[in-house]
C-alpha positions in Angstrom: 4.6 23.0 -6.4 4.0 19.3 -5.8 6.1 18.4 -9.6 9.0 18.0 -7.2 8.0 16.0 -4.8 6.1 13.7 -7.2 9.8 13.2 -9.4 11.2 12.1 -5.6 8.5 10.4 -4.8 8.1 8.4 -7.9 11.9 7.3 -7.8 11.6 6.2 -4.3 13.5 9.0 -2.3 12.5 10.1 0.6 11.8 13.4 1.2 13.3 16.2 3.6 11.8 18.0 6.7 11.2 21.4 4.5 9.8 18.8 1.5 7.5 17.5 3.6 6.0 20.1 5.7 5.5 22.4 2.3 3.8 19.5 0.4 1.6 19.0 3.1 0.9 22.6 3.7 0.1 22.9 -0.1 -2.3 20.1 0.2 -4.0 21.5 4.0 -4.5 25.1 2.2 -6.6 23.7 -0.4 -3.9 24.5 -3.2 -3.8 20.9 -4.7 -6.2 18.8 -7.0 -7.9 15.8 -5.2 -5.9 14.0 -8.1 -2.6 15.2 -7.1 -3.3 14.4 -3.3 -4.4 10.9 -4.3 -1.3 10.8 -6.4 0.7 12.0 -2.9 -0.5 9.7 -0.7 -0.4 6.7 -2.9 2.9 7.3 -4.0 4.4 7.8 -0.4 2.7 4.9 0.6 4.4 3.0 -1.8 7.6 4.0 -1.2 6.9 4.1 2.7 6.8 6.8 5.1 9.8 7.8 7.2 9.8 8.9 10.8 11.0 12.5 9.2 7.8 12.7 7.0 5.6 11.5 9.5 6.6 14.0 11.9 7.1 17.2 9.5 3.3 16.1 8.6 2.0 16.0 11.9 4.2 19.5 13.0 2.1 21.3 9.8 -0.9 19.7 11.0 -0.4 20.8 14.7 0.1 24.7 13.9 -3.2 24.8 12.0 -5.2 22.9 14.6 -6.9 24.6 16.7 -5.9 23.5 20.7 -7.4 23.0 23.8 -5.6 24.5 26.7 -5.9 22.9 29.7 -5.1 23.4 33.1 -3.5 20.1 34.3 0.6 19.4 33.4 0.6 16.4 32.7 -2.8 14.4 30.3 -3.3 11.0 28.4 -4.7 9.8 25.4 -6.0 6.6 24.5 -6.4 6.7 21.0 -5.5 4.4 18.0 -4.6 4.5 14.3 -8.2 2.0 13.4 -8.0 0.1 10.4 -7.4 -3.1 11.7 -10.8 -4.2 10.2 -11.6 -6.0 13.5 -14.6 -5.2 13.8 -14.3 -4.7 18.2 -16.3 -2.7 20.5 -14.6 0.4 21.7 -12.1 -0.4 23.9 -10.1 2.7 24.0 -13.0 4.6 24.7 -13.9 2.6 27.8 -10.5 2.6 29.0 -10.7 6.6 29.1 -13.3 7.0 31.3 -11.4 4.5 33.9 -8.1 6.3 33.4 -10.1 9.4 34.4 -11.6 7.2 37.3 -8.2 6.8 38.6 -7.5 10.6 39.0 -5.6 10.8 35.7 -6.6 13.8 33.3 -7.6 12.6 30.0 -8.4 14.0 26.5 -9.8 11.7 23.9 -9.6 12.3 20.8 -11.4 10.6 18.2 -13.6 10.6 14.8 -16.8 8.2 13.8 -16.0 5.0 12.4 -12.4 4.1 10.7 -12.0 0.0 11.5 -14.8 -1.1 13.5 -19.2 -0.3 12.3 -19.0 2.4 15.2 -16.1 5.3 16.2 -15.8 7.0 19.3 -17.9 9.9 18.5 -20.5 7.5 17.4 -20.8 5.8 20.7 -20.2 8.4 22.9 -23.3 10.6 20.9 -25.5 7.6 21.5 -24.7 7.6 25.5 -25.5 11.2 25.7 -22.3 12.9 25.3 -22.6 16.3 23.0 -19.6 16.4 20.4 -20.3 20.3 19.7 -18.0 21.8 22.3 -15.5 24.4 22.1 -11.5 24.4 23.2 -12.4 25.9 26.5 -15.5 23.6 27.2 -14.0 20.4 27.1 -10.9 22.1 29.3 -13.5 22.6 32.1 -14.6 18.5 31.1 -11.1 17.9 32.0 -11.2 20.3 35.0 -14.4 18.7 36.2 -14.9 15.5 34.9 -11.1 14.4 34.7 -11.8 13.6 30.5 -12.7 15.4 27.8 -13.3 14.5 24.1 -12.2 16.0 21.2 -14.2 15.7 18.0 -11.0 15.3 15.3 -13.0 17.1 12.8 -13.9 20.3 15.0 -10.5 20.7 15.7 -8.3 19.8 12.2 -10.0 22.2 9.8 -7.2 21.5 7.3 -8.2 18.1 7.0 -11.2 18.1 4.9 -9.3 18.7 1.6 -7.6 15.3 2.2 -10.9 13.3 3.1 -12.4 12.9 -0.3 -8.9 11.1 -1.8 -8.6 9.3 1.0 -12.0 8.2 0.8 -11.8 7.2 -2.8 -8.4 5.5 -2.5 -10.2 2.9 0.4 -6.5 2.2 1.4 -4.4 3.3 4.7 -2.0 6.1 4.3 -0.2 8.2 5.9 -3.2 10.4 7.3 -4.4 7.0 9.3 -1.3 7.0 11.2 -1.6 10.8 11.4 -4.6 11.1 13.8 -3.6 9.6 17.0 -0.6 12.1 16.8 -2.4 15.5 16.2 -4.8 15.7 19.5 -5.5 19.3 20.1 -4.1 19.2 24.3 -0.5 18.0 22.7 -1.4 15.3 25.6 2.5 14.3 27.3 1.1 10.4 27.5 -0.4 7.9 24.8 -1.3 4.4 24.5 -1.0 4.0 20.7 -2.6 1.6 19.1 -1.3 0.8 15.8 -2.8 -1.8 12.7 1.2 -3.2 11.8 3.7 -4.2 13.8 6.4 -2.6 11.7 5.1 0.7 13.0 5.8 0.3 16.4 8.8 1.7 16.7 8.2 4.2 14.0 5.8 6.2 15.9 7.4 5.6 19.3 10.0 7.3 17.6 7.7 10.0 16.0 6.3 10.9 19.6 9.6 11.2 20.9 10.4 13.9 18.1 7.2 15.5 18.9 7.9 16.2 22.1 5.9 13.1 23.8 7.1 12.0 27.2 5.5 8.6 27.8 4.2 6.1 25.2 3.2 2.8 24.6 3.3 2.1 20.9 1.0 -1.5 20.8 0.2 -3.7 18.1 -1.7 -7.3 18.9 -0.1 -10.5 17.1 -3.7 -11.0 16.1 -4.3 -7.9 14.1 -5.5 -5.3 16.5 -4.7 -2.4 17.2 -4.9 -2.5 20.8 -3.4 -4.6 24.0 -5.1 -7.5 23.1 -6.2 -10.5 24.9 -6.3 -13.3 22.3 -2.2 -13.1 21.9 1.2 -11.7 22.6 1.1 -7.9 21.7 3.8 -6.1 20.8 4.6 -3.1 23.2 7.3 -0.3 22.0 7.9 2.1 25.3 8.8 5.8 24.8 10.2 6.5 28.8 12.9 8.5 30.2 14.3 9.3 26.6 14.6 5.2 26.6 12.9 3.4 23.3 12.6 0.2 24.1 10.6 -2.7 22.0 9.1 -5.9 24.1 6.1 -8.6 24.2 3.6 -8.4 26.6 1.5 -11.2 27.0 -1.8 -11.3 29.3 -1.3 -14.6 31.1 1.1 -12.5 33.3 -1.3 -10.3 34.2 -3.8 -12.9 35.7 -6.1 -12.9 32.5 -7.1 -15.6 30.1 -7.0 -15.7 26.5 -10.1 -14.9 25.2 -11.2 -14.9 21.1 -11.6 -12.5 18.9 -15.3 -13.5 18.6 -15.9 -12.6 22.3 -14.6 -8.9 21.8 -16.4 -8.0 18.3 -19.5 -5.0 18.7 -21.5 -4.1 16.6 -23.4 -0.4 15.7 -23.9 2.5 17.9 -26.5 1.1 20.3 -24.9 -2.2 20.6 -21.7 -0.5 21.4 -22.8 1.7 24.1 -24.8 -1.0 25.9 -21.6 -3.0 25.8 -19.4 0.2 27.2 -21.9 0.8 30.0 -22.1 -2.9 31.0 -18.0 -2.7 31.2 -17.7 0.4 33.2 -20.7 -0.9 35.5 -18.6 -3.7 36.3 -20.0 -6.8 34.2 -17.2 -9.6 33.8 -16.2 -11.3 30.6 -13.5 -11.0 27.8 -14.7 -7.3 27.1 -13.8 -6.2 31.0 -10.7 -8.0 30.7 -9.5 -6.2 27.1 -10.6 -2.7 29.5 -8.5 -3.7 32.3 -5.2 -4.2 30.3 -5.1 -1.5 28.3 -6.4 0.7 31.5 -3.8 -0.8 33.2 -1.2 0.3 30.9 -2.6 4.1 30.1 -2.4 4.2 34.0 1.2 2.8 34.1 1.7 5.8 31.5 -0.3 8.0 33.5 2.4 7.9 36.2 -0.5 6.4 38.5 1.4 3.1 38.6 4.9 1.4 38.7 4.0 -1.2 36.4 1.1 -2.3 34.5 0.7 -4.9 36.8 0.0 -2.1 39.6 -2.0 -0.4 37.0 -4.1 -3.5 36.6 -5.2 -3.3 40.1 -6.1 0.3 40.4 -7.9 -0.3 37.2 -10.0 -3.2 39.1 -10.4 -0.9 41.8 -11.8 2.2 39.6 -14.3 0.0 37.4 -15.8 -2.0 40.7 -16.0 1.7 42.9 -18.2 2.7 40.4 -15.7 5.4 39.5 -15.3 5.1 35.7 -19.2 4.6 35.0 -19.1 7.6 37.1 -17.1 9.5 34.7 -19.3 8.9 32.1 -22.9 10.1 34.1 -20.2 12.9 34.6 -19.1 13.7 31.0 -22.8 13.2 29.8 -24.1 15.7 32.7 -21.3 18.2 31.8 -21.4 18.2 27.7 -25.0 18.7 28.1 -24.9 21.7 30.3 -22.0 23.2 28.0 -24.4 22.9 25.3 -26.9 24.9 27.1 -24.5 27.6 27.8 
């Protein structure tokens, strides 16, 4: 089935909407060889991966995962591509619990490690949080709590055929940019965090074809994939319909620069010691990497005007003791689903 695709492929053609979603099917049923995947992905890598494949993949991907329902119109998602080799603590996952601080309904998605020595599930294990929850229990997290996470691989069945290639190619493809695009709520809201600038746009673009309303597509001028604080970061805005592509730089938002150095973790337990001395309000370049991208997943959370107004709601929630909150809250909650 995949001879076809392989001849494009290999002379550099991009594939079609049907091409796409049938290779990728193929490979999700368990119907290819791990050669033949690693021969897929490597080959549209090298050739490059359009918007149309990108979002044919992630529309396959979406039927066959299974989804959590939840009550609330309107949720966010802060999660990221990883691979930026950066080595940070986890910021997105810091930044959910103040978005849910601030009265915004959140569903994390996320996996153990990809980029940095410790994932989101890793962390959030360590602090107490149980990963083993259904659809409908992490809805009533995000009933109760305000946030919810979704372990990737209780969710994306299909997926497992793909991780040994992917493992044994040790390269990025087009499943790394896949993941941040398949959460099981179909959240209406992202801050993206991407490992190239040159995708940007692309999966602003993606989102929009998927049905996103709001997105920031963000990509640090030092590498990372987050808003960072030691440079510019590029910011690609999915509102209103609008695409629009600009810098954002942190100066304006009343920070300082602070070094890559200052932001780096380290393994589970170093990690959630770190998270919990953010969200309890302990200053420093970490707080500061929180606040902007909490300010911006507000902004998108329709909580704020601006970022700037979301910077000072996002102040607000982590010095109320609101976000640490969130977590006491999550931990309490996962624990008791567990028991049920």
């Amino acid at each position: 089935m995949l001879q076809g695709v392989f001849n494009k492929l290999f002379n550099r053609q991009d594939l079609t909407e049907n091409e796409i979603k049938e290779a990728i099917d193929f490979i999700t049923e368990g119907l290819a060889s791990p050669a033949q995947i690693g021969a897929f992905l490597a080959a549209l890598k090298l050739k490059g991966e359009t918007i149309t494949e990108i979002a044919g993949s992630a529309q396959i991907l979406r039927k066959k995962a299974a989804k959590v329902t939840i009550k609330q119109s309107y949720a966010v998602d802060t999660c990221g591509t990883g691979g930026d080799g950066a080595k940070t603590f986890n910021i997105s996952t810091a930044v959910g619990f103040v978005v849910a601080g601030a009265g915004i309904p959140v569903v994390k998605h996320g996996n153990r490690s990809v980029s940095s020595r410790c994932g989101s599930a890793d962390v959030l294990e360590h602090l107490g949080v149980n990963l083993e929850l259904d659809a409908d229990q992490i809805a009533q997290c995000v009933d109760q709590a305000n946030i919810g996470f979704a372990y990737a691989p209780s969710f994306h069945q299909a997926m497992k055929h793909v991780a040994g290639p992917r493992k044994e190619i040790g390269v990025r493809t087009l499943f790394n940019v896949l993941g941040p695009l398949l959460n099981p709520a179909q959240v209406q809201g992202q801050v993206l965090g991407v490992y190239a600038p040159e995708l940007t746009e692309v999966l602003a673009l993606v989102l929009q074809e998927l049905g996103c309303e709001r997105a920031l597509v963000v990509h640090g001028l030092d590498g990372l994939d987050e808003i960072t604080t030691t440079a510019r970061t590029k910011v690609t805005e999915l509102k209103d319909g609008k695409i629009t592509t600009y810098e954002l730089d942190p100066l304006d938002y009343g920070l300082n620069y602070s070094s890559l150095s200052e932001l780096v973790g380290g393994d589970a337990v170093e990690n959630a010691i770190i998270l919990s001395e953010v969200l309890q309000g302990k200053p420093g370049p970490k707080r500061d990497i929180v606040l902007l991208n909490a300010a911006a997943a507000i902004y998108v959370g329709k909580q704020a005007k601006s970022i700037a107004e979301g910077m000072e709601i996002a102040k607000e929630v982590i010095d109320q003791g609101l976000a640490y909150a969130k977590l006491e809250q999550l931990v309490e909650l996962t624990q008791a689903g567990a028991g049920r």
